[in-house]
N, C-alpha and C positions, 0 to 999 in steps of 0.2 A: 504494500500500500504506500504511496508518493507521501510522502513526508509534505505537507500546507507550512506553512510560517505564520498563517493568522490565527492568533493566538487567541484573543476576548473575551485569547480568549480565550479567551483564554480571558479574558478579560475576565473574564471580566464578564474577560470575558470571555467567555466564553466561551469557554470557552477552552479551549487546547487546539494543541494541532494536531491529526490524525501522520501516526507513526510513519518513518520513513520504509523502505522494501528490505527483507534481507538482502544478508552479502552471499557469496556463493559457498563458502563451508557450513557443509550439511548441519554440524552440531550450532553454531553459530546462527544459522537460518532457521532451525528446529525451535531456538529461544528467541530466537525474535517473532518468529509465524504465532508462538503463543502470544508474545506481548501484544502482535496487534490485534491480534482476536480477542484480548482479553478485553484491551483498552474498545476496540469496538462495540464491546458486548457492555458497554460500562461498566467494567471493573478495575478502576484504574489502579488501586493496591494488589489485586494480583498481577494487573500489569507490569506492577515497578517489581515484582521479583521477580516476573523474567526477561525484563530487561537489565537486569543488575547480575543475571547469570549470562546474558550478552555483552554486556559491555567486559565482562572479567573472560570471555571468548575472546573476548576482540584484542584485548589484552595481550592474552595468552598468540594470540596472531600477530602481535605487534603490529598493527594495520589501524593506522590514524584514519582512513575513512569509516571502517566497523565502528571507533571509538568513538568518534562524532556523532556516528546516526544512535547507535547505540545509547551515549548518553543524550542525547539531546531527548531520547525516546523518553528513555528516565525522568528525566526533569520535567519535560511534559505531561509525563502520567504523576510527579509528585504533583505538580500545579492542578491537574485536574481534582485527585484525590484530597483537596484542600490544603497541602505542605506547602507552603509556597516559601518559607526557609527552608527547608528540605533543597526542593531546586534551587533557591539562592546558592547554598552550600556545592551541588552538585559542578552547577554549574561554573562557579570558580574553580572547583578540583580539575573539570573539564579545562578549561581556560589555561592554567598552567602545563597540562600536561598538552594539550595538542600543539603549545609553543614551540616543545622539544620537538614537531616535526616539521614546525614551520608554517603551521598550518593556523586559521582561526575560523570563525563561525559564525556572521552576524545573530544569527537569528535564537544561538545561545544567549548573547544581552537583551533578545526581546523577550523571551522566557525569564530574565535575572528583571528587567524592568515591570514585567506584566506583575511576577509576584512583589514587587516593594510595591505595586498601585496596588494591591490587594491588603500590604502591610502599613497603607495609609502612608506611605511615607511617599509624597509626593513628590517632594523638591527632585530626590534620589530619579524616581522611577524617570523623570519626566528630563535630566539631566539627560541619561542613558537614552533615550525616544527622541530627542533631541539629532544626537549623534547620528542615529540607524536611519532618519530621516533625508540627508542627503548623502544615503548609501548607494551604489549600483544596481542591486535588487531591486525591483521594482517591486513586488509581494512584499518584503521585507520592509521599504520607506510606505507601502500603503496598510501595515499592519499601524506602524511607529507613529504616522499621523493621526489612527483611529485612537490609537491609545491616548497619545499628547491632548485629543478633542476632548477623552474623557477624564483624563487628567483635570484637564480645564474648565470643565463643566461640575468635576468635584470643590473643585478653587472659587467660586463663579466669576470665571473669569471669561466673557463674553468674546471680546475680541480674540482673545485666545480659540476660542470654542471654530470661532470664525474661519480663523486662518486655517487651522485642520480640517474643516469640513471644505475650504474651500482646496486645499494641496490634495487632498484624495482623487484618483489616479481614475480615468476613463473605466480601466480594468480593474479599481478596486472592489472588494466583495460588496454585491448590492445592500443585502443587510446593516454595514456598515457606514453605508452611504448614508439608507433612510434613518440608523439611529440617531446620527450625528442633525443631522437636517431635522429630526425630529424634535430634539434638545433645542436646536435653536431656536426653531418656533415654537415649541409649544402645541404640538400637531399630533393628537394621539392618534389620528388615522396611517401616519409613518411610523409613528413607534409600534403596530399594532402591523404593517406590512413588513419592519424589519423582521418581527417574533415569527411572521407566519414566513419569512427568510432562513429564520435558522432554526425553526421546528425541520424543516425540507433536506437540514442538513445534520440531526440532531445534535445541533446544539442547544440542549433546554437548556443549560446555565442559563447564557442569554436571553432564550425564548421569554425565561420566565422575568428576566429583568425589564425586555422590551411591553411586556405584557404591563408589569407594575408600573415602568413607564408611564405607558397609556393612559391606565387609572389616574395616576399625577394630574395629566392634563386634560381630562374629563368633567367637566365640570356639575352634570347629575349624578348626583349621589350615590344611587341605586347602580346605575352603570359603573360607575369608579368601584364601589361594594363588590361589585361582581368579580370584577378587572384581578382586584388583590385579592379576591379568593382564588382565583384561578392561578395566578400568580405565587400564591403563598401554599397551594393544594399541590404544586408541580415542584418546589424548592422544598418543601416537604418527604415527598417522594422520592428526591435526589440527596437525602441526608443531609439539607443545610438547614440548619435549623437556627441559624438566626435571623437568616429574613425572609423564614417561612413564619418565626414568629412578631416579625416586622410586618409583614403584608397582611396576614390575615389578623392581628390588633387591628389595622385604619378597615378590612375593609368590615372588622365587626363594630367599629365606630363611625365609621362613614354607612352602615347598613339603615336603609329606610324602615324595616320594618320589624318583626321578631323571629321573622324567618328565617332569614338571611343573617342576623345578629344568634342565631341557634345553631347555624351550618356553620358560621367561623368560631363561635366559642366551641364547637365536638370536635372543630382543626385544631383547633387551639391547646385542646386536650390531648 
């Protein structure tokens, strides 16, 4: 399976990137063919033990390309699996070690950047996104801008919001396009095309973000209620449970009636 660099997602999102293909040593391809089938199946913690018995293949191969896709696999199944110091970690051990071949890896600092936006630490993440932005990758500077947009829309920092949603690339991921465009305006009917963008692609992290999104800029009640029950029933489901118990608090306080204030308090439980 082709190794993506849009992370959001890794974000965020995200988001992760679906794992790169194995290499040609059977034993080495045997641990990777499970990592991606794990990480596809959304398992991203048994993914990271067999890519962590590939990457010590690749090792053992001494083959800085296995070691790259290898960890790169890793730190993106740690980022999925919620570690997102895990891959900070990873990915400096990576860092130093593919030096010794002369070798580096943008899209390793968009996975070190995507997790410090997760660890709130903005300045950091948005430093690094910064950099990856007038990179030669073009996937790689249209991940770095979607992040930088939401970096900046953590900050509210408009202009900022601006310039990112305006540097995103002909080709960059539609999804990406409509959330940022939707943050600017204020447009849940984008934020509500991006979710139904990376449901297509499963990515519910997002989905479910672009969803709550929505709700945000909804302004009846009952429909916003809905919004972050869906929203909070779907991050739920996914083991996150802080802003499954974030979405579905507003949408059993934004709830019209005692129905729908009955369906988020049995979430909520």
């Amino acid at each position: 399976m082709k190794r993506a660099v849009v992370l959001l997602l890794a974000v965020v999102a995200g988001c992760g990137s679906p794992p790169k293909g194995p290499p040609e040593d059977a034993t080495l391809s045997r641990f990777a063919h499970a990592g991606d089938n794990a990480y596809a199946l959304e398992h991203p913690e048994e993914a990271i033990g067999h890519y962590n018995l590939a990457l010590a293949r690749a090792r053992a191969r001494d083959d800085a390309a296995a070691i790259a896709d290898a960890g790169f696999n890793l730190a993106a199944s740690q980022l999925r699996a919620g570690k997102p110091q895990e891959a900070i970690d990873t990915v400096a051990e990576l860092r130093g070690e593919l030096a010794w071949y002369g070798r580096s890896d943008p899209a390793l600092d968009l996975v070190t950047a995507t997790a410090l936006f997760r660890l709130n630490d903005l300045a950091n993440a948005d430093a690094i996104a910064s950099v990856l932005t007038a990179g030669k990758a073009a996937d790689v500077a249209d991940a770095a801008w979607f992040l930088r947009g939401m970096i900046a829309d953590a900050r509210g920092d408009r202009a900022g919001l601006e310039r990112a949603a305006a540097s995103l690339s002909p080709r960059a991921d539609a999804a990406d396009i409509a959330e940022l465009r939707a943050r600017l305006t204020a447009d849940a009917a984008l934020a509500l095309k991006s979710a139904d963008a990376r449901r297509d692609v499963l990515d519910y992290r997002g989905m479910a973000r672009t969803i709550a999104l929505a709700a945000q800029f909804t302004a009846d009640a009952g429909r916003a209620s809905e919004l972050y029950l869906r929203a909070g029933m779907s991050a739920a489901a996914q083991g996150d449970k802080d802003r499954a118990r974030a979405w579905l608090t507003l949408a059993r306080d934004r709830a019209p009636d005692s129905a729908r204030r009955a369906a988020a308090e049995k979430a909520l439980r």
